[in-house]
C-alpha positions as CSV (number, residue, x, y, z in Angstrom):
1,X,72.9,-31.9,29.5
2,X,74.0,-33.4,26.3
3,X,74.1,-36.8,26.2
4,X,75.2,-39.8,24.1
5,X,74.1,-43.4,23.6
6,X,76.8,-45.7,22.5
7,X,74.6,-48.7,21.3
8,X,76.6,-51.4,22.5
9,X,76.6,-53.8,25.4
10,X,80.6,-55.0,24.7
11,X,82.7,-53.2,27.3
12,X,85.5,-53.3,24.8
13,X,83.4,-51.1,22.3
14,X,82.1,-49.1,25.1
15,X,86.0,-48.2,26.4
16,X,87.4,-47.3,23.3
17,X,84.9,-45.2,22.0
18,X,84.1,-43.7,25.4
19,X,87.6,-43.0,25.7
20,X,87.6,-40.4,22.6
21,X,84.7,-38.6,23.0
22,X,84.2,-38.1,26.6
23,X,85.6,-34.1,25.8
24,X,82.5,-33.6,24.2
25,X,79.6,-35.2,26.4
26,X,78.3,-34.8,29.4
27,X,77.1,-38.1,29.9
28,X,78.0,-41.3,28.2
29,X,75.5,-44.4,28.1
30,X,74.9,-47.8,26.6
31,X,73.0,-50.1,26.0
32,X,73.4,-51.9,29.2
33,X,71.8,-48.7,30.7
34,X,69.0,-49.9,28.7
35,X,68.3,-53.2,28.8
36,X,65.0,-53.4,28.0
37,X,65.6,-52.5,24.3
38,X,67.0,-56.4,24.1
39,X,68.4,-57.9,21.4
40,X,69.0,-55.8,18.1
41,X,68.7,-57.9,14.8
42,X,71.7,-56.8,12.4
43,X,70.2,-58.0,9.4
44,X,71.6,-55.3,6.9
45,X,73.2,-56.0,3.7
46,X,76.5,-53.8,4.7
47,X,78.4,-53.1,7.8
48,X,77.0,-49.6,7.1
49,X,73.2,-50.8,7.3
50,X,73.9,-52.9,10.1
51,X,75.4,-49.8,12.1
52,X,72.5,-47.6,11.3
53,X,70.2,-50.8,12.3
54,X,72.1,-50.4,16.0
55,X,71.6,-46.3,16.6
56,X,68.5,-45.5,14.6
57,X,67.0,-48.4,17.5
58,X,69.0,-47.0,20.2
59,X,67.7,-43.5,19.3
60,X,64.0,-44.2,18.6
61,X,63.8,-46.1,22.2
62,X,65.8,-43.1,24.5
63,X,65.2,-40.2,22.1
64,X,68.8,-39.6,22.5
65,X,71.8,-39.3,20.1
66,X,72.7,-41.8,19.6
67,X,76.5,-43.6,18.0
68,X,77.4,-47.2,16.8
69,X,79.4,-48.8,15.2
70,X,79.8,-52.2,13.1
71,X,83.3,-54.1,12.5
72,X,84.2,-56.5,9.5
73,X,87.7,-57.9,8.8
74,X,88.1,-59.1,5.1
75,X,90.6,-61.8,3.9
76,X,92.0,-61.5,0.6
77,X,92.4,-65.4,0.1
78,X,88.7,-66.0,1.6
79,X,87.1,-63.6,-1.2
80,X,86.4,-61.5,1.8
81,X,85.0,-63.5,4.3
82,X,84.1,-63.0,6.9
83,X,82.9,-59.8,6.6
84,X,79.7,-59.5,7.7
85,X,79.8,-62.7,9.8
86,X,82.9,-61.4,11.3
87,X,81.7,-61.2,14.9
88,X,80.1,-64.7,14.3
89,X,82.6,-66.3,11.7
90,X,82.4,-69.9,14.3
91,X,79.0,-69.6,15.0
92,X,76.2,-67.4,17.0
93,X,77.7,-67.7,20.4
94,X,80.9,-68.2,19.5
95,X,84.1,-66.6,21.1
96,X,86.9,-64.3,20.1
97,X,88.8,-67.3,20.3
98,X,86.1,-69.8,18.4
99,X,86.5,-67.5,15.7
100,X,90.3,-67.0,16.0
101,X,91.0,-70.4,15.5
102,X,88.4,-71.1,12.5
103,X,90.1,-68.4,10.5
104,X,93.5,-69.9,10.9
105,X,92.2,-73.1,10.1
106,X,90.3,-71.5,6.8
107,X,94.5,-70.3,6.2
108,X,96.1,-72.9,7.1
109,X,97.7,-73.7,3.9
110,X,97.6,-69.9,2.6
111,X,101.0,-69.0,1.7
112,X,102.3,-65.9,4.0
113,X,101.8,-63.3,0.9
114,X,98.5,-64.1,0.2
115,X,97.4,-63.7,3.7
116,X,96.5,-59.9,3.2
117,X,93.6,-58.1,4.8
118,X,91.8,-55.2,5.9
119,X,89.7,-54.5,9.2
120,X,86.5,-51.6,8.3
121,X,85.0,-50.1,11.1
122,X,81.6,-47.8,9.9
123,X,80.5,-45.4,12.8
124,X,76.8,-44.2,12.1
125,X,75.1,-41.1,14.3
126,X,71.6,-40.6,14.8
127,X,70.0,-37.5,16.2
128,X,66.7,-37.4,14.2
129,X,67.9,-34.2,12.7
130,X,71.6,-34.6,11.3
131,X,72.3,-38.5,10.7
132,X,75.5,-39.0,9.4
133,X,78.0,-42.6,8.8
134,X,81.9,-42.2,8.6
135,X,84.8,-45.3,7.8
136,X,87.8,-45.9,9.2
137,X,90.2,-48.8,7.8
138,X,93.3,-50.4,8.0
139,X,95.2,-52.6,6.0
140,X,97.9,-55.8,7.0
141,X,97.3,-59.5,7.0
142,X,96.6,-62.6,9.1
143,X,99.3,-64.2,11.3
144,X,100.2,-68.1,11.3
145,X,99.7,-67.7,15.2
146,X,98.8,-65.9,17.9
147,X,101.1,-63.0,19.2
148,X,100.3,-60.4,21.9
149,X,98.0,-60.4,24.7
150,X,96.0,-57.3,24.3
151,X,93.0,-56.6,22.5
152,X,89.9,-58.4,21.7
153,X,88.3,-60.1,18.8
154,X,90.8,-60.8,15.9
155,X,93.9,-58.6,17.2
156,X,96.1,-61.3,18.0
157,X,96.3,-62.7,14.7
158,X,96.0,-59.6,12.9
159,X,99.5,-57.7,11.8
160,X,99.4,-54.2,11.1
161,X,100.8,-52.9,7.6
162,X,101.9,-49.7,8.8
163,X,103.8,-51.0,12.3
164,X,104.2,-54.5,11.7
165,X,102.9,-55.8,14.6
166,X,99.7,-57.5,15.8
167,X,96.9,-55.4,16.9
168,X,97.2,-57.5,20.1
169,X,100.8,-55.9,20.6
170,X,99.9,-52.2,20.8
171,X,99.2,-50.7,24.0
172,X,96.2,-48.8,24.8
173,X,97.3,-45.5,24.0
174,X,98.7,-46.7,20.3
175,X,95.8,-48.3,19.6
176,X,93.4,-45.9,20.1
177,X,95.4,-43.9,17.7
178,X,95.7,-45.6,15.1
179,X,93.4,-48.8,14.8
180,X,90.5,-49.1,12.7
181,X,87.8,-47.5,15.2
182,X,90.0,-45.4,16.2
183,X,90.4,-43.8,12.4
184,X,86.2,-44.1,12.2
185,X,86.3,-42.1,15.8
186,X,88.1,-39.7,14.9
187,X,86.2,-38.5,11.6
188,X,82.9,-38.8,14.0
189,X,84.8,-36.4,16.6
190,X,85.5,-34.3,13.6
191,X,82.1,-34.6,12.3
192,X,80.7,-34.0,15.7
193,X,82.5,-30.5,16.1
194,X,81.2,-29.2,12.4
195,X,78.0,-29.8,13.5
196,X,78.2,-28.1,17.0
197,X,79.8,-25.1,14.8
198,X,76.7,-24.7,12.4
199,X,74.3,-24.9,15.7
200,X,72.6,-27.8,14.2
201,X,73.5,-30.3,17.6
202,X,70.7,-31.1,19.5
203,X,70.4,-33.4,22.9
């Protein structure tokens, strides 16, 4: 049976990526199928290291393949913060909407111009055999306010470049299009199938 470990516990990471490559697995799990692997320490220098941190663990604990990913959003006018404290820009247990409102705070005088920004996403895959990273990215800016009520993390206040709305305003089926993770997604889905062709995919 071929088999994939998505190493997440966040229901919202779990859904979207679930949602693209459940064509190509038999079964999907997480880490909340596992939860004595704990906590995982992301103490990489790059949202690419961090990734790999999160399925090379997964992997070595289940022995199977294993996929995560790791986020960032960088401002322009905040020399890139948060970037790799994205997911904890208002503290360690703080909340999408903690870190929400600390960012608009950080902007609050930031002319609309100069509010550019990008959101990276880095999926990394780890089999043992073939380990491989891909990006997916996407650039707008930050919003004076919150607008839309869909989404998680930053999506209300981020505006999209290329639709000119806020990630919070797309529905489900736009966003898994064109969003961040789902641009990383699909280069892993792409990935995934090269592999399969060249018989090197093992579960």
């Amino acid at each position: 049976m071929k088999k994939i470990v998505i190493a997440t516990s966040n229901k919202h990471k779990v859904s979207e990526i679930s949602a693209k490559i459940q064509p190509f697995f038999d079964e999907i799990l997480s880490l909340a199928d596992f939860p004595e692997i704990g906590e995982i320490v992301e103490d990489g220098n790059t949202i690419e290291e961090n990734s790999f941190i999160k399925s090379r663990a997964s992997f070595d604990h289940t022995k199977i393949a294993s996929v995560a990913d790791d986020t960032i959003l960088e401002v322009d006018a905040l020399d890139g913060d948060p970037g790799l404290f994205t997911a904890r820009y208002a503290g360690e247990n703080a909340s999408y909407e903690d870190n929400m409102s600390k960012l608009l705070t950080e902007l609050n005088d930031v002319e609309d111009k100069f509010r550019t920004a990008r959101f990276k996403t880095v999926i990394t895959f780890v089999d043992g055999i073939k380990d491989f990273c891909v990006e997916g990215k996407i650039e707008g800016k930050i919003l004076n306010e919150r607008i839309g009520n869909n989404g998680f993390g930053y999506d209300p206040i981020f505006l999209s470049k290329e639709f000119n709305i806020s990630l919070a305003e797309m529905d489900n089926n736009l966003k898994n299009r064109v969003s961040h993770r789902a641009i990383a997604i699909e280069k892993f889905i792409n990935k995934i199938k090269n592999i399969k062709k060249w018989g090197f995919f093992f579960f």
